[in-house]
Legacy VTK file of the C-alpha trace (Angstrom):
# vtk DataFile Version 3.0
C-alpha trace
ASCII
DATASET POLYDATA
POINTS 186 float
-14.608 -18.196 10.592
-15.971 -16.355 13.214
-14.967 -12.783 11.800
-17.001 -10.965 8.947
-13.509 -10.638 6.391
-15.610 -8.511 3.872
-16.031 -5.891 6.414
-12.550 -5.668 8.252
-11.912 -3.005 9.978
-8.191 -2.877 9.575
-6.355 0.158 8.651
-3.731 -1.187 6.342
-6.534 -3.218 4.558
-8.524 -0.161 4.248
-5.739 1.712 3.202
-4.581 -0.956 0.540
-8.166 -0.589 -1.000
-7.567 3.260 -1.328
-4.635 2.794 -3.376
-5.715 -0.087 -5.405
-8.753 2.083 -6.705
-6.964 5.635 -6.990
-4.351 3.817 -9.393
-6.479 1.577 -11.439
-8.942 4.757 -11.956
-6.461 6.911 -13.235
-6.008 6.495 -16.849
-2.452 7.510 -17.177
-1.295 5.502 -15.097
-3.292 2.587 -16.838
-1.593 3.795 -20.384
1.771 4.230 -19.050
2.003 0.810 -17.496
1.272 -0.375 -21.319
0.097 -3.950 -21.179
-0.968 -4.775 -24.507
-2.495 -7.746 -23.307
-5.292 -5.857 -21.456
-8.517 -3.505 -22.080
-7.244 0.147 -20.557
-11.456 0.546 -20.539
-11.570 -2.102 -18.144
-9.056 -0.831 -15.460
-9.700 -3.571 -12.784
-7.936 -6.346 -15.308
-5.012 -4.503 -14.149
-4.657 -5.391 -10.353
-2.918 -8.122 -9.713
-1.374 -8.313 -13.065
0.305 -4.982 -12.818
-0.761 -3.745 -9.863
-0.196 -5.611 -6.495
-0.658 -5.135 -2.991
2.611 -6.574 -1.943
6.241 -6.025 -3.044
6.583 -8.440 -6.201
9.879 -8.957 -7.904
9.344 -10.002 -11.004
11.067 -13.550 -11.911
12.092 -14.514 -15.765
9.002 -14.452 -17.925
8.345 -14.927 -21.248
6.622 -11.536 -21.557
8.413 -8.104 -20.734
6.101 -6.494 -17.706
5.825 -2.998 -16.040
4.396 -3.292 -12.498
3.574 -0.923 -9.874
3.530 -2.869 -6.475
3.112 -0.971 -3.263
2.790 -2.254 0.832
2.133 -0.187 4.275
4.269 -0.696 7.104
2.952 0.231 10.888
5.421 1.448 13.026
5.025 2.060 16.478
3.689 5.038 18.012
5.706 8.440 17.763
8.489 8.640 20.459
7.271 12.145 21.701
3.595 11.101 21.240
2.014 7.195 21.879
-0.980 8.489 20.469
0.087 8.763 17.208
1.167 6.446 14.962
3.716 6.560 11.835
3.006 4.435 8.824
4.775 4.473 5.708
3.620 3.144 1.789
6.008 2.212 -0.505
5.451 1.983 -3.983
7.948 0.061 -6.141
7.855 0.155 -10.065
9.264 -2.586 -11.996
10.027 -1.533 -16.075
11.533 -4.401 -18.039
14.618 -3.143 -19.974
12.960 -3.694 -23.556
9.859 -0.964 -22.113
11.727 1.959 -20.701
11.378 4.110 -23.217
7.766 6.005 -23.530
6.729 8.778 -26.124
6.625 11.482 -23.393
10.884 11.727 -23.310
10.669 10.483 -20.058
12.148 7.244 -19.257
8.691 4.587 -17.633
10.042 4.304 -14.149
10.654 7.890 -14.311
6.980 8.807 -15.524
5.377 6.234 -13.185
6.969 7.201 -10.134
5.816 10.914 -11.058
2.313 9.855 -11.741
2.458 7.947 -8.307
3.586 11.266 -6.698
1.259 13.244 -8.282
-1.391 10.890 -7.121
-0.319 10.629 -3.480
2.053 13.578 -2.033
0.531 15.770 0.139
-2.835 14.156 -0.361
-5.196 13.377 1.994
-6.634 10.392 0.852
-6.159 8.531 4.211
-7.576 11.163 6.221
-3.951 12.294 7.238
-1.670 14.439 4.826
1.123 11.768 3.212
4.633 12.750 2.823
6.703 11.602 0.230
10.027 10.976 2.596
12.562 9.123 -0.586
12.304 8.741 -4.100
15.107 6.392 -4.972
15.975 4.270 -8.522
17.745 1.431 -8.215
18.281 -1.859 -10.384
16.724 -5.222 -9.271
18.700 -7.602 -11.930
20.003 -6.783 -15.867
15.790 -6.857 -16.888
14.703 -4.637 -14.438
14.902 -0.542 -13.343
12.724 0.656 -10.271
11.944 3.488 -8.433
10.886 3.449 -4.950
8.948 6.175 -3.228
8.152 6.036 0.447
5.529 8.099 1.895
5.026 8.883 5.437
1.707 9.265 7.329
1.169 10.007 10.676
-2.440 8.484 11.959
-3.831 8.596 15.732
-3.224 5.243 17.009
-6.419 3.259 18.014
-6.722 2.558 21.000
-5.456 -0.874 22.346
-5.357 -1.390 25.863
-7.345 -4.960 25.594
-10.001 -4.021 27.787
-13.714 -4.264 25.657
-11.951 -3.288 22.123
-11.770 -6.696 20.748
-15.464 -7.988 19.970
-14.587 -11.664 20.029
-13.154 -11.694 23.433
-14.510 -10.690 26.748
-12.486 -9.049 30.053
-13.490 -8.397 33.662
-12.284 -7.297 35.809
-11.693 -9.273 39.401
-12.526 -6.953 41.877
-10.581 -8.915 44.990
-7.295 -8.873 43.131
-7.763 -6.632 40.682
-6.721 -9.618 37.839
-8.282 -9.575 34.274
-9.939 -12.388 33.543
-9.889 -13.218 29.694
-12.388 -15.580 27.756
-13.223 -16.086 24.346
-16.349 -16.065 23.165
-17.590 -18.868 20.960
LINES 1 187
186 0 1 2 3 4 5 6 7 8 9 10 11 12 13 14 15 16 17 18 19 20 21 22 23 24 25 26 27 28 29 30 31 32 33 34 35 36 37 38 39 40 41 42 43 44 45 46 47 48 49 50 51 52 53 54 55 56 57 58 59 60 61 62 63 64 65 66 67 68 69 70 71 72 73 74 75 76 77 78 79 80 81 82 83 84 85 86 87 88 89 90 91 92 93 94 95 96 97 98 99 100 101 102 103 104 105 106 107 108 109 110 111 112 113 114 115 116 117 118 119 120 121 122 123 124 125 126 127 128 129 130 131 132 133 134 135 136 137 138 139 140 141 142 143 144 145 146 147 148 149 150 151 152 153 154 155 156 157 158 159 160 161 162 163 164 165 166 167 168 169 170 171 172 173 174 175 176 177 178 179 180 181 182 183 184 185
């Protein structure tokens, strides 16, 4: 592979990074997620067993699972503005039936979904302020209560025209009929 993938300079994969460490540093939301199975003193164990980049649905499993799963959507520019961008993170949490109860009086989706606010609304984490836009609970099967929250953050968009921005390719410019030639470098 031509491209150095441990230092992409992507925004989502950036962004995906930020989120993975803010929740598996926090230690509520470590505790509250309540795998038995794991060390809460070593917080990494926790991503990608509870904590995934991606929209997960949990299937049938032996063991009853919380999970906080979250993904970032690009949307194209603003209508009143091409220079700015709107993306939106949704988090999902997934609370098996048999763990929705907590000692707080507040049922796990419910106390997740505030922790994730608390963690993420109106922060600036991602150099923009992000908006929490829904905060919906829903059902995914009989095992499984969620709660959705959607944030909303508007970013400048990177520039993209073509021209000299992409370091593995190389344009000119014909100067008779103004055409841009396109090669790749090897």
């Amino acid at each position: 592979m031509i491209r150095n993938i441990q230092e992409i300079e992507d925004d989502i994969s950036l962004s995906k990074r930020i989120i993975e460490t803010v929740l598996c540093n926090d230690p509520d939301v470590i505790e509250v997620l309540d795998n038995p199975e794991l060390d809460p003193k070593v917080p990494e164990e926790y991503f990608l067993t509870n904590i995934f980049p991606f929209i997960r649905v949990p299937g049938t499993q032996d063991v009853s699972k919380n999970f906080i799963c979250y993904s970032i959507d690009d949307m194209s520019p603003n209508e009143y503005n091409d220079r700015i961008k709107q993306q939106y993170i949704q988090f999902t949490v997934f609370v098996h039936k048999d763990l929705t109860k907590t000692k707080y009086g507040v049922t796990r989706h419910d106390l997740l979904g505030y922790l994730i606010r608390d963690l993420f609304n109106r922060s600036h984490l991602f150099g923009h302020e992000l908006k929490l836009i829904s905060n919906r609970e829903s059902v995914t099967d009989t095992d499984y209560c969620t709660r959705t929250l959607r944030f909303q953050l508007m970013t400048p968009e990177v520039a993209q025209d073509g021209l000299f921005d992409n370091r593995y390719e190389r344009f000119s410019l014909n100067a008779h009929d103004k055409r841009i030639v396109r090669e790749c470098l090897k």
